[in-house]
C-alpha positions as CSV (number, residue, x, y, z in Angstrom):
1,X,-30.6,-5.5,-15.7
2,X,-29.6,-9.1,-17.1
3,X,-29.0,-12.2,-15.1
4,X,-24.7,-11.7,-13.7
5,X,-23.7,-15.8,-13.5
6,X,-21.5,-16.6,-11.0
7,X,-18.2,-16.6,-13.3
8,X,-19.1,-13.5,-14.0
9,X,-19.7,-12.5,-10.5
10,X,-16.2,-14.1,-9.1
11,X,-14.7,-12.6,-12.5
12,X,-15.7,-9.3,-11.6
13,X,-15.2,-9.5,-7.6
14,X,-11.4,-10.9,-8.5
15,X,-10.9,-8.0,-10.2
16,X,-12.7,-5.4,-7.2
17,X,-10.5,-7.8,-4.8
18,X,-7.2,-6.7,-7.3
19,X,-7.8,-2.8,-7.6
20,X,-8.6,-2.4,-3.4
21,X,-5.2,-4.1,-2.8
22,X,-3.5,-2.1,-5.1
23,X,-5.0,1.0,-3.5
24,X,-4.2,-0.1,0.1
25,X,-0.5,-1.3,-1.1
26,X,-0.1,2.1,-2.7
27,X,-1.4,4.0,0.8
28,X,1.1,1.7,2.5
29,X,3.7,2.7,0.6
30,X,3.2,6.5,1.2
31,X,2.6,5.5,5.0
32,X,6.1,3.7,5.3
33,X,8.2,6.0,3.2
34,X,6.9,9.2,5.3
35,X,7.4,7.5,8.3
36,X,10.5,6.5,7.3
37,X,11.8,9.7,6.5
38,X,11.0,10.9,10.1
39,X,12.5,8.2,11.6
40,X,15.5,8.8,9.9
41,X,15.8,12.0,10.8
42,X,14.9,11.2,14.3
43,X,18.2,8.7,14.7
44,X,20.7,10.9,12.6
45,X,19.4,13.7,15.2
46,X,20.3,11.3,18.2
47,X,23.0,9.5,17.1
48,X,24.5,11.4,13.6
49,X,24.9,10.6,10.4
50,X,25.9,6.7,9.7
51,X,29.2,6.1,8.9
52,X,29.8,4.6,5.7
């Protein structure tokens, strides 16, 4: 393998550092919209539907 210089290496770790938080923002999203749901269903269970 070639010498990686250290643009290069900060290039290439900005862009690692970019797709994990797109992966954990993703998982996060999943996380808070199912737990959403059951919460949801949780209060219109105790308390009924909201009143618009």
């Amino acid at each position: 393998m070639g010498y990686v210089s250290e643009t290069q290496m900060l290039f290439w770790g900005g862009i690692g550092v970019m797709a994990g938080a797109a992966v954990l923002a993703v998982i996060c999203l999943v996380v808070f919209i199912i737990t959403g749901q059951r919460l949801k269903k949780k209060l219109e269970e105790e308390y009924g539907k909201p009143q618009r």
